[in-house]
N, C-alpha and C positions, 0 to 999 in steps of 0.2 A: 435455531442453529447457533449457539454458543453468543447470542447476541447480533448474527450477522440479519441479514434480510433474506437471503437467501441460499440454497447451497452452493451456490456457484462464487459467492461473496464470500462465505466461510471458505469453502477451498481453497481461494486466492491467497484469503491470510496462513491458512495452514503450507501455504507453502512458501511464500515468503517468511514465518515464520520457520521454517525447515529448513532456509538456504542459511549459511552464515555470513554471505556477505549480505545480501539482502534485507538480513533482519538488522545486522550490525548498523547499515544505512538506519533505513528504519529506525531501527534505535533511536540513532543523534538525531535524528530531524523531527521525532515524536517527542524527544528532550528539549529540544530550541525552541519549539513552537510550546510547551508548556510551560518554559520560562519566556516566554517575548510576551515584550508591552505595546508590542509592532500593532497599529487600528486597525490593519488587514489580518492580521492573524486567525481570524474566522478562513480565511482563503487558504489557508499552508497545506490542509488535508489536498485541497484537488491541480493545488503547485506542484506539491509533492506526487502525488498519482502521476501526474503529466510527464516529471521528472524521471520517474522510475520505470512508467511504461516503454519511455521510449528508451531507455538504459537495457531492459529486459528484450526489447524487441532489434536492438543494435547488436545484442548479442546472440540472436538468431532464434530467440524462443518467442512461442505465439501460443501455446498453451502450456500450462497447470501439467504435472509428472501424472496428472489424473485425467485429461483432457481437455480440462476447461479453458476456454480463452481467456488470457490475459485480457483485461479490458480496463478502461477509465475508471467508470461507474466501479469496477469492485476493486478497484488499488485505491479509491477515494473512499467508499467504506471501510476500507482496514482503519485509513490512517484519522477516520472520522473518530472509528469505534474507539482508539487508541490514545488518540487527542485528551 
């Protein structure tokens, strides 16, 4: 699946990739964490997941325009894959 583990992993990204604010985030935070010399920086991908799931779910969604749920596990694989 494009690299994911699964299709429910790839979906997450293809839609966070598809939003523009989403990905925009994304983005800078896949930027910071490939410049930081921070000794935790191995941890940024499932900060970041933690971060945005509950961003995503504040805003009222709970799945994927596809049905998939939003979840930990595949907002940490995006930003693993991405990393």
């Amino acid at each position: 699946m494009n690299g994911y583990t699964t299709y429910e992993a790839w979906n997450t990204a293809l839609w966070i990739d598809s939003d523009e604010n989403l990905q925009r985030l994304a983005d800078n935070w896949i930027t910071i964490a490939q410049e930081s010399k921070h000794p935790d920086a191995d941890k940024f991908p499932q900060i970041y997941a933690e971060i945005m799931l509950k961003m995503i779910k504040r805003a009222g969604s709970t799945k994927t325009g596809d049905g998939v749920l939003w979840t930990l596990e595949n907002i940490a694989e995006y930003f693993t894959t991405n990393i």
